[in-house]
Chimera marker file (.cmm) of the C-alpha trace (Angstrom):
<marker_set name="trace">
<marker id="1" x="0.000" y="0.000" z="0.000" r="1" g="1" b="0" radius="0.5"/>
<marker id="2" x="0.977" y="3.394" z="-0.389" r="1" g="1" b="0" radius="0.5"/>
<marker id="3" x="3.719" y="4.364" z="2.507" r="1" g="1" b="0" radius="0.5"/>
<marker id="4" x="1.508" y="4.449" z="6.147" r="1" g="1" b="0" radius="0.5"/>
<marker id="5" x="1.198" y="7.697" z="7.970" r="1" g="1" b="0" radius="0.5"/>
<marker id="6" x="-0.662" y="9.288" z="9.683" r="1" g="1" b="0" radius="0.5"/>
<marker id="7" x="-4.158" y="10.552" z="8.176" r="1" g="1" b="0" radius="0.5"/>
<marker id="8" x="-6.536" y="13.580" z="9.294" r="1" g="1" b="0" radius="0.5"/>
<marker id="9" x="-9.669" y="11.010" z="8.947" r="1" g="1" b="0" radius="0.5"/>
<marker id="10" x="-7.439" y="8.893" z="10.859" r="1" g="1" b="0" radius="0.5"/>
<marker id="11" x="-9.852" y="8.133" z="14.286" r="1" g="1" b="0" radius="0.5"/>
<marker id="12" x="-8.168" y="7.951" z="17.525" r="1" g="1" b="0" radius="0.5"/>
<marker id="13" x="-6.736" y="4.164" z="17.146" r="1" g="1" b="0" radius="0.5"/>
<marker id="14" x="-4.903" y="5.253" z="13.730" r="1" g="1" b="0" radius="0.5"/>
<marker id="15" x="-7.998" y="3.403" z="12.172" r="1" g="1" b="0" radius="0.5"/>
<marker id="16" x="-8.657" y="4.783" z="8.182" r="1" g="1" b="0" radius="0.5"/>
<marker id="17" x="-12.524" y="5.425" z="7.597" r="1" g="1" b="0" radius="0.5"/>
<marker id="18" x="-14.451" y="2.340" z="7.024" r="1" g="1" b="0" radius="0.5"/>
<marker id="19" x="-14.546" y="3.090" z="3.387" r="1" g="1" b="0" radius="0.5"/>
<marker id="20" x="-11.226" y="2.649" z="2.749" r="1" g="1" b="0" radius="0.5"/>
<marker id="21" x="-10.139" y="0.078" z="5.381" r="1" g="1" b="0" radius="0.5"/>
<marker id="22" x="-12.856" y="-2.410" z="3.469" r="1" g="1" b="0" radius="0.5"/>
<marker id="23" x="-11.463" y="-1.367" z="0.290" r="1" g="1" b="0" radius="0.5"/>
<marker id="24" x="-7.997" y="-2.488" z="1.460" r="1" g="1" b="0" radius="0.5"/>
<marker id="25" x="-9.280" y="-5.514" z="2.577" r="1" g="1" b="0" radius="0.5"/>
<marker id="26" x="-10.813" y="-6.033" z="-1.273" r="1" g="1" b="0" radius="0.5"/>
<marker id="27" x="-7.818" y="-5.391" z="-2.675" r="1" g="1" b="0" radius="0.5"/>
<marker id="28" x="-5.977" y="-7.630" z="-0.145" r="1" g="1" b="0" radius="0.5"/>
<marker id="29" x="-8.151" y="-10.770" z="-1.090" r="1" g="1" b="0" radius="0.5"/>
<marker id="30" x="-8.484" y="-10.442" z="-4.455" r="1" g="1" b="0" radius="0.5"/>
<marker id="31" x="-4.986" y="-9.199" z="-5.820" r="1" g="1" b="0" radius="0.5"/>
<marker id="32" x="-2.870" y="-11.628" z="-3.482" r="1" g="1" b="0" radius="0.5"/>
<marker id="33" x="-5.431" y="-14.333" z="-4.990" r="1" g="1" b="0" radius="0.5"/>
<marker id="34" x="-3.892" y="-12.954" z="-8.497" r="1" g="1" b="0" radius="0.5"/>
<marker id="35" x="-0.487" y="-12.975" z="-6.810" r="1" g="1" b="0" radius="0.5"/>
<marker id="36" x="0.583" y="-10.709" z="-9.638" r="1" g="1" b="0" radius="0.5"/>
<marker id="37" x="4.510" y="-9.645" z="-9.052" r="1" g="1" b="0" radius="0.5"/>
<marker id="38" x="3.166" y="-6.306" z="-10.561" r="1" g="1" b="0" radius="0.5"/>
<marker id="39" x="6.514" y="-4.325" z="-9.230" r="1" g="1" b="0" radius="0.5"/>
<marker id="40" x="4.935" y="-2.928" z="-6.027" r="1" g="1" b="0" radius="0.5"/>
<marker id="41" x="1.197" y="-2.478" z="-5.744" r="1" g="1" b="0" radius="0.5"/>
<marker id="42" x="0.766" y="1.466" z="-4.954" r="1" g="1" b="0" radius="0.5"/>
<marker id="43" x="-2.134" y="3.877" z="-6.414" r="1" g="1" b="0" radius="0.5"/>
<marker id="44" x="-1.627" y="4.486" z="-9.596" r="1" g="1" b="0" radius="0.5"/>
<marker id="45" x="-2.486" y="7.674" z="-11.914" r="1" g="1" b="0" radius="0.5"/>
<marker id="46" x="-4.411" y="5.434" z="-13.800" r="1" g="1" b="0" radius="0.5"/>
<marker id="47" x="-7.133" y="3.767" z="-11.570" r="1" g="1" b="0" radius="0.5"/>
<marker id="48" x="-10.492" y="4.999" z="-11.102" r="1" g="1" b="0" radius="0.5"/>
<marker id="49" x="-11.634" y="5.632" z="-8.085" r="1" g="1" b="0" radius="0.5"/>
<marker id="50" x="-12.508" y="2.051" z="-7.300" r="1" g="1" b="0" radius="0.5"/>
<marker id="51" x="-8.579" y="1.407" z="-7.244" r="1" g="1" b="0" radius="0.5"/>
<marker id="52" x="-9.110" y="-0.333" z="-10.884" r="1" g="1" b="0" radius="0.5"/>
<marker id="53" x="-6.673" y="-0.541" z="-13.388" r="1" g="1" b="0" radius="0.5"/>
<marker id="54" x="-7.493" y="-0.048" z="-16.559" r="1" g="1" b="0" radius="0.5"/>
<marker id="55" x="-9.334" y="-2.620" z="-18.547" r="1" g="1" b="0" radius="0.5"/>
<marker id="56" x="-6.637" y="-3.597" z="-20.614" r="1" g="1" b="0" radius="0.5"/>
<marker id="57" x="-4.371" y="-4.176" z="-17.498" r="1" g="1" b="0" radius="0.5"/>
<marker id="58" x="-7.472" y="-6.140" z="-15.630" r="1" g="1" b="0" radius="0.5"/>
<marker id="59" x="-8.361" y="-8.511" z="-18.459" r="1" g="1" b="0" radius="0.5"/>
<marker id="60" x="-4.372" y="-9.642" z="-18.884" r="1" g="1" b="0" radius="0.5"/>
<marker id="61" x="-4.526" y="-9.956" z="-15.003" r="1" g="1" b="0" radius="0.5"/>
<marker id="62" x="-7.806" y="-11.756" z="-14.643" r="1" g="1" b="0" radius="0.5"/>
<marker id="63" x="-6.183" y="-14.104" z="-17.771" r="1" g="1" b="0" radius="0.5"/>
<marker id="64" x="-3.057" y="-14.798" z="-15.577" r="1" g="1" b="0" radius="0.5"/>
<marker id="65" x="-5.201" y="-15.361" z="-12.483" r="1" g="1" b="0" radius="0.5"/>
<marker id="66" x="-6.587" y="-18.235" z="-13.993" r="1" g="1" b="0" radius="0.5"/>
<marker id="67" x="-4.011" y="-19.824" z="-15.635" r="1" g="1" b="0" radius="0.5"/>
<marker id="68" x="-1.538" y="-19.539" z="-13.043" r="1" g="1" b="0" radius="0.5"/>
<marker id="69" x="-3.866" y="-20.750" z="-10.520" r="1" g="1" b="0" radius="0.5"/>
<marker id="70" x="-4.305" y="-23.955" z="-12.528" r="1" g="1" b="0" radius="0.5"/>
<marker id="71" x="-0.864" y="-24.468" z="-12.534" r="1" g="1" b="0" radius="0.5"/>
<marker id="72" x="-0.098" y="-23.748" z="-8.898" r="1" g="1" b="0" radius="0.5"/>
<marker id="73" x="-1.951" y="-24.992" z="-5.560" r="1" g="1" b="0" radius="0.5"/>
<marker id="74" x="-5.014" y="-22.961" z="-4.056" r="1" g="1" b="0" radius="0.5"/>
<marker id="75" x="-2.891" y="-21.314" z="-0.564" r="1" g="1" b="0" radius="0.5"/>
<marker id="76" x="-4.243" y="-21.321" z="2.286" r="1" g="1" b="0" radius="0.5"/>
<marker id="77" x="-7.270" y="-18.390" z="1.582" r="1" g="1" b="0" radius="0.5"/>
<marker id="78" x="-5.747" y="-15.074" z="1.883" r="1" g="1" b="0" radius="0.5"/>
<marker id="79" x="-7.076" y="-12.869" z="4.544" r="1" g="1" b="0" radius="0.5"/>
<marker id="80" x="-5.459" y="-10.350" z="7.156" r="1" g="1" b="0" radius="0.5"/>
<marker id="81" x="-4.304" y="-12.374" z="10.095" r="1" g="1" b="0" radius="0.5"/>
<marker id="82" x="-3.718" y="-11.067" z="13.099" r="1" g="1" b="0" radius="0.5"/>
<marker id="83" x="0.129" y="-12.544" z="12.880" r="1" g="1" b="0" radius="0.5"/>
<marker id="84" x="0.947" y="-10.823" z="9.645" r="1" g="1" b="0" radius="0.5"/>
<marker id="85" x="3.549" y="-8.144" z="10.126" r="1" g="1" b="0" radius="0.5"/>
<marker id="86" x="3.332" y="-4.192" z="8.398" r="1" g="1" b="0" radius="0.5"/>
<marker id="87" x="3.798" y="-5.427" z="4.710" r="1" g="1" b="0" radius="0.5"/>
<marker id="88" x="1.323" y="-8.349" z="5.187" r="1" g="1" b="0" radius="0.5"/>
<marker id="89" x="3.538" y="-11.189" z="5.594" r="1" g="1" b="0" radius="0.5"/>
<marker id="90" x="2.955" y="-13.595" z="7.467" r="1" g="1" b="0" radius="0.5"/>
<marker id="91" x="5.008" y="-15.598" z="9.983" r="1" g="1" b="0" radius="0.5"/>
<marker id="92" x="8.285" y="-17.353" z="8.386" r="1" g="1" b="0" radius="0.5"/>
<marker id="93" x="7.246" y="-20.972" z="9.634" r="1" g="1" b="0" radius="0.5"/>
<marker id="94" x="4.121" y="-20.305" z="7.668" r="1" g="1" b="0" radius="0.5"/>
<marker id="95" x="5.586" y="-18.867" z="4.859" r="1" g="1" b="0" radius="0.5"/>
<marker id="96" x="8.515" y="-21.573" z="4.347" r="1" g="1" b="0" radius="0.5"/>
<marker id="97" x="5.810" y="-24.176" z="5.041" r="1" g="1" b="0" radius="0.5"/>
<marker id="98" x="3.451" y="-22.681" z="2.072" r="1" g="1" b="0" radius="0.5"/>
<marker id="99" x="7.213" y="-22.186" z="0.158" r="1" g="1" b="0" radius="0.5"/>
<marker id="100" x="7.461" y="-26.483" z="0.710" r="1" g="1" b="0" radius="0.5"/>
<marker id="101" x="3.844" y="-26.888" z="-0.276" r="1" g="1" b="0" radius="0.5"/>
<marker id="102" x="3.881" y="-25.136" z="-3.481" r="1" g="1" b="0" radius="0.5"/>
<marker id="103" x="7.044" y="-27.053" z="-4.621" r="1" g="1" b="0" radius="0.5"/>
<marker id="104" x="6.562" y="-30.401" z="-3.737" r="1" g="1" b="0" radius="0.5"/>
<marker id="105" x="2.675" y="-30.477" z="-4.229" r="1" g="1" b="0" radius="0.5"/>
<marker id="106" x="3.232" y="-28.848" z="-7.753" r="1" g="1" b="0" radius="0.5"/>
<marker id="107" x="6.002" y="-31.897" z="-8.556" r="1" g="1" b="0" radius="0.5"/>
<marker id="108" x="3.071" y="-34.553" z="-7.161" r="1" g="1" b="0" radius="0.5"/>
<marker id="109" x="0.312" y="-32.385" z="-9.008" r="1" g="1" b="0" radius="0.5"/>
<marker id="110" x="-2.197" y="-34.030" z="-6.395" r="1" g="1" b="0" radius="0.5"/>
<marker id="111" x="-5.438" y="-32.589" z="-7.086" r="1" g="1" b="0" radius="0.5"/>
<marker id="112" x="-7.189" y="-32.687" z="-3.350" r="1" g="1" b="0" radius="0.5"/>
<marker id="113" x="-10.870" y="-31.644" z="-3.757" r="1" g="1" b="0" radius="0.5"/>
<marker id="114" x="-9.288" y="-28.952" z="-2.057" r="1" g="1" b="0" radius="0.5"/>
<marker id="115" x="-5.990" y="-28.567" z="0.221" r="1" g="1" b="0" radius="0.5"/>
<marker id="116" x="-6.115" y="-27.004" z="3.399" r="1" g="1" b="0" radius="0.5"/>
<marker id="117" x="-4.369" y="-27.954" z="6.404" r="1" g="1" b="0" radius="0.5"/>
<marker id="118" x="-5.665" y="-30.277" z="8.378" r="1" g="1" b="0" radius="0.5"/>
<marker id="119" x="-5.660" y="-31.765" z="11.685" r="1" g="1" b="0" radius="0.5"/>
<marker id="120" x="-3.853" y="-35.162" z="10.831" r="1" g="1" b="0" radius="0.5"/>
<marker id="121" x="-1.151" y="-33.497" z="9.069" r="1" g="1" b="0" radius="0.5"/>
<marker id="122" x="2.320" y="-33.272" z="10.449" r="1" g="1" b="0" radius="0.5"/>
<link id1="1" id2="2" r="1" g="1" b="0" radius="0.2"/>
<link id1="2" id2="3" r="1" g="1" b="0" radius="0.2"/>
<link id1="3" id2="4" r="1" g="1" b="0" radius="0.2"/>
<link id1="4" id2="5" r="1" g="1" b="0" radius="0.2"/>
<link id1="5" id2="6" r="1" g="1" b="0" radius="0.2"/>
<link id1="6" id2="7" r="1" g="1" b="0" radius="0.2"/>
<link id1="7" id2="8" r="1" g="1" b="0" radius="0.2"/>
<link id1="8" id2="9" r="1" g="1" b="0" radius="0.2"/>
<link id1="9" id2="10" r="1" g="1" b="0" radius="0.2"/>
<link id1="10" id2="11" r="1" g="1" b="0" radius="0.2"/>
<link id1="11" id2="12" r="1" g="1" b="0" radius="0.2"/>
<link id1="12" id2="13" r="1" g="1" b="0" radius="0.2"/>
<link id1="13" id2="14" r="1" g="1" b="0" radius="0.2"/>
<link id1="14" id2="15" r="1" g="1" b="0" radius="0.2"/>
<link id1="15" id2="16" r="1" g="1" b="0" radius="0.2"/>
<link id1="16" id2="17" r="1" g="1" b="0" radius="0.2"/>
<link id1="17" id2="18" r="1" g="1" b="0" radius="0.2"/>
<link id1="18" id2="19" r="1" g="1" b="0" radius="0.2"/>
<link id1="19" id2="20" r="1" g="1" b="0" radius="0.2"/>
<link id1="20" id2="21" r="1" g="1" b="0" radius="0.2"/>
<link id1="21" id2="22" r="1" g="1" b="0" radius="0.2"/>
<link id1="22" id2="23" r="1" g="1" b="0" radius="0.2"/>
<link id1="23" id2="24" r="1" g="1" b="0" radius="0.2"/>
<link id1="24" id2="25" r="1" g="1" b="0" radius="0.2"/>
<link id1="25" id2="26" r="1" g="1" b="0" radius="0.2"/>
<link id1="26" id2="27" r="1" g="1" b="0" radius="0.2"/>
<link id1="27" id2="28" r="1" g="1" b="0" radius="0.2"/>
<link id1="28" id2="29" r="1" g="1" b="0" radius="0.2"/>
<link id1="29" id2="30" r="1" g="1" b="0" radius="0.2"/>
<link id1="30" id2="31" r="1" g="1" b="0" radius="0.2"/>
<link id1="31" id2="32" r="1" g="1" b="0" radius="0.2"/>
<link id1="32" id2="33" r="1" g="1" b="0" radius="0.2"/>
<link id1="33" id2="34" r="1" g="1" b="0" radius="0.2"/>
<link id1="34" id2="35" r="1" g="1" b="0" radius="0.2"/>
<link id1="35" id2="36" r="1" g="1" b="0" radius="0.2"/>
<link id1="36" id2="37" r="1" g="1" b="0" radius="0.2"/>
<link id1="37" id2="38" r="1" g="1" b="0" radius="0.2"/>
<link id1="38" id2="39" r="1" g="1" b="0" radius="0.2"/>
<link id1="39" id2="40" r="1" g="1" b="0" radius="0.2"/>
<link id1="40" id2="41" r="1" g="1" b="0" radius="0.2"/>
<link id1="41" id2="42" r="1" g="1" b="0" radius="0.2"/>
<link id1="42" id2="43" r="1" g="1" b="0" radius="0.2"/>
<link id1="43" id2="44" r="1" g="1" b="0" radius="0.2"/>
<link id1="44" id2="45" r="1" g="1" b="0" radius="0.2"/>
<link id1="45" id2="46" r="1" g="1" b="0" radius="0.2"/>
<link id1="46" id2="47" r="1" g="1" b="0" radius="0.2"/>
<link id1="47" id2="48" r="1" g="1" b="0" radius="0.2"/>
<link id1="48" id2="49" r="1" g="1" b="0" radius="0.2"/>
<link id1="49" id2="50" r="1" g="1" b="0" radius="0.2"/>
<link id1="50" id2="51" r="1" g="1" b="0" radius="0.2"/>
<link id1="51" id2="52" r="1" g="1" b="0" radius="0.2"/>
<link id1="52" id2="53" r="1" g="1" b="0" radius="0.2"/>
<link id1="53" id2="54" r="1" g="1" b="0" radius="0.2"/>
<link id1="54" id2="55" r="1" g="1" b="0" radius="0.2"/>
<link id1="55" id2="56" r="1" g="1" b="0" radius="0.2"/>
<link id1="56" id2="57" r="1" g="1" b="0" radius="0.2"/>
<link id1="57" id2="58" r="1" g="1" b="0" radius="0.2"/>
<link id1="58" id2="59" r="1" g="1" b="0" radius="0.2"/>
<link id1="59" id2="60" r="1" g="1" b="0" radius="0.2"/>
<link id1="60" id2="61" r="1" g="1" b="0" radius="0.2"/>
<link id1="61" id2="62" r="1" g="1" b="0" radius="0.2"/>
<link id1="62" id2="63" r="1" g="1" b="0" radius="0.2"/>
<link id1="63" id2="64" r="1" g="1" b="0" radius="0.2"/>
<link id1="64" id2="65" r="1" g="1" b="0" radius="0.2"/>
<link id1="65" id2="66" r="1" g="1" b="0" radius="0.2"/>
<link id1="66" id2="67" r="1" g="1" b="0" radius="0.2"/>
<link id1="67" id2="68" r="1" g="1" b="0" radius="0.2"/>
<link id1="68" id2="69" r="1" g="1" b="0" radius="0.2"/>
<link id1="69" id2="70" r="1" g="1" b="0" radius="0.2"/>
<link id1="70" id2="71" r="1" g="1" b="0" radius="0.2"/>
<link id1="71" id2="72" r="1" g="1" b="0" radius="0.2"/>
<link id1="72" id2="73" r="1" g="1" b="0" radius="0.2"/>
<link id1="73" id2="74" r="1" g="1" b="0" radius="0.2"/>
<link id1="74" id2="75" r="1" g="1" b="0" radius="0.2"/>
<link id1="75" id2="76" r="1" g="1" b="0" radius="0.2"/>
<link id1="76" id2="77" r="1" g="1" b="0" radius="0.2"/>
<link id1="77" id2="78" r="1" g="1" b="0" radius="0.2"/>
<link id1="78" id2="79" r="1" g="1" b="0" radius="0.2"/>
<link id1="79" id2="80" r="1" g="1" b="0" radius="0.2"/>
<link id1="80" id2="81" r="1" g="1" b="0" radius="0.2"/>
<link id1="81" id2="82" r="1" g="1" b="0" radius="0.2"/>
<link id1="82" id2="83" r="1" g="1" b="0" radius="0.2"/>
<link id1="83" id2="84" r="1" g="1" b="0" radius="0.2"/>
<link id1="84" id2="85" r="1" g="1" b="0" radius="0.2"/>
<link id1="85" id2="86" r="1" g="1" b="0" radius="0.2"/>
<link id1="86" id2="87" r="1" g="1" b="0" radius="0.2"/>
<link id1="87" id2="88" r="1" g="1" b="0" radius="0.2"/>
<link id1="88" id2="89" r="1" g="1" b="0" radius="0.2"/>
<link id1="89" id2="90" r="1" g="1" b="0" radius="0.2"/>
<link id1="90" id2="91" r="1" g="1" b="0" radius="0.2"/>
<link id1="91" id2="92" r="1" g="1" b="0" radius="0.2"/>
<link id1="92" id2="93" r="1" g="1" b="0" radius="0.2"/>
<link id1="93" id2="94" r="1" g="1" b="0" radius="0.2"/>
<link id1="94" id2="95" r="1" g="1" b="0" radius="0.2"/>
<link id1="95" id2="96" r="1" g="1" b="0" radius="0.2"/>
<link id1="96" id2="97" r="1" g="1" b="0" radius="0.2"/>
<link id1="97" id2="98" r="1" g="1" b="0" radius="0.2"/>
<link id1="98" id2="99" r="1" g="1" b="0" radius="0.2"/>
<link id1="99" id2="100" r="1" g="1" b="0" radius="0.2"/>
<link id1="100" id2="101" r="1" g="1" b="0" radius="0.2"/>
<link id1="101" id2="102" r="1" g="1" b="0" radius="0.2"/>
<link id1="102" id2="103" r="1" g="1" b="0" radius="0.2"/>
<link id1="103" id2="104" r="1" g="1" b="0" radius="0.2"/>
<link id1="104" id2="105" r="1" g="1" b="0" radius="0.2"/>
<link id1="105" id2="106" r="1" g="1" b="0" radius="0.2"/>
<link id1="106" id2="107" r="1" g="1" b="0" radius="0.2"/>
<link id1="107" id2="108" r="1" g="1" b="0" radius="0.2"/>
<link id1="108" id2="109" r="1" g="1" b="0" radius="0.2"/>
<link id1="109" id2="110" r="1" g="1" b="0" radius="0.2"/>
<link id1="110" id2="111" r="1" g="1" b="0" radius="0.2"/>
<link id1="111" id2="112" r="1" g="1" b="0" radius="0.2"/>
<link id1="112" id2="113" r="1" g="1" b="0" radius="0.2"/>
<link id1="113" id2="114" r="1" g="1" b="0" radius="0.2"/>
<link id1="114" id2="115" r="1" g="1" b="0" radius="0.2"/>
<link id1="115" id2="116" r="1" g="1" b="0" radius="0.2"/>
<link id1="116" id2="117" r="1" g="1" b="0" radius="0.2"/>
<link id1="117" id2="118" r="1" g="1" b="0" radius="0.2"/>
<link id1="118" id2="119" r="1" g="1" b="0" radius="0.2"/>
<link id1="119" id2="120" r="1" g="1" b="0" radius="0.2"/>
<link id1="120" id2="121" r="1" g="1" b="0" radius="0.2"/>
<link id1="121" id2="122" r="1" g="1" b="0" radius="0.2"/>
</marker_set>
C-alpha cells in the first residue's frame, strides 16, 4: 500500500474510515489471490476511483489469475491475520511451510478436492 502515515480522517486508534479500510481488505483478497509480481502495488495515476486498473491491465490480469492458478496450488485463503507483520507477511514458519507446499505439491500435481491444512497433518 501506499507508505503508512498518519491521516486527518485517521480516528483515535490510527484506524482509516471504514470506506477505505474495506477497500484495502478487497484489494488484499483479491490481488494476493492474483499474486501478480506487478513491481509494487501502490495507487496508480491510472485507476479509477474504485482502485481499478485499466481494462486492458485487468483482463491480462484476470487471464493470468486463472491460468496460473491452474498451474499452482489454491494457498491457504488469503485474509489479514492477526500474525501478519506491516507489509502483510505472514510468519516465516508459515511462509517456508506454504514455500514447501507449493514445490513439492506442484512436482506430485495431487489434485485434493481442495488442500487445506488439516488436523492429521504433520
Amino acid at each position: 500500500m501506499a507508505s503508512y502515515q498518519y491521516r486527518k480522517d485517521q480516528n483515535k486508534d490510527y484506524e482509516l474510515p471504514i470506506s477505505i479500510r474495506s477497500e484495502q481488505r478487497w484489494r488484499a483478497t483479491n490481488i494476493e489471490k492474483i499474486r501478480l509480481k506487478t513491481a509494487s502495488y501502490q495507487y496508480r495515476s491510472d485507476q479509477n476511483k474504485d482502485g481499478e486498473l485499466p481494462i486492458s491491465i485487468r483482463s491480462e490480469q484476470r487471464w493470468r489469475a486463472t491460468n496460473i492458478d491452474k498451474s499452482r496450488p489454491k494457498m491457504v485463503s488469503y485474509q489479514y491475520r492477526k500474525d501478519q507483520n506491516k507489509d502483510g507477511e505472514l510468519p516465516i514458519s508459515i511462509r517456508s511451510e506454504q514455500r514447501w507446499r507449493a514445490t513439492n505439491i506442484d512436482k506430485i500435481r495431487t489434485k485434493m478436492a481442495s488442500y487445506q491444512y488439516r488436523s492429521d497433518q504433520n
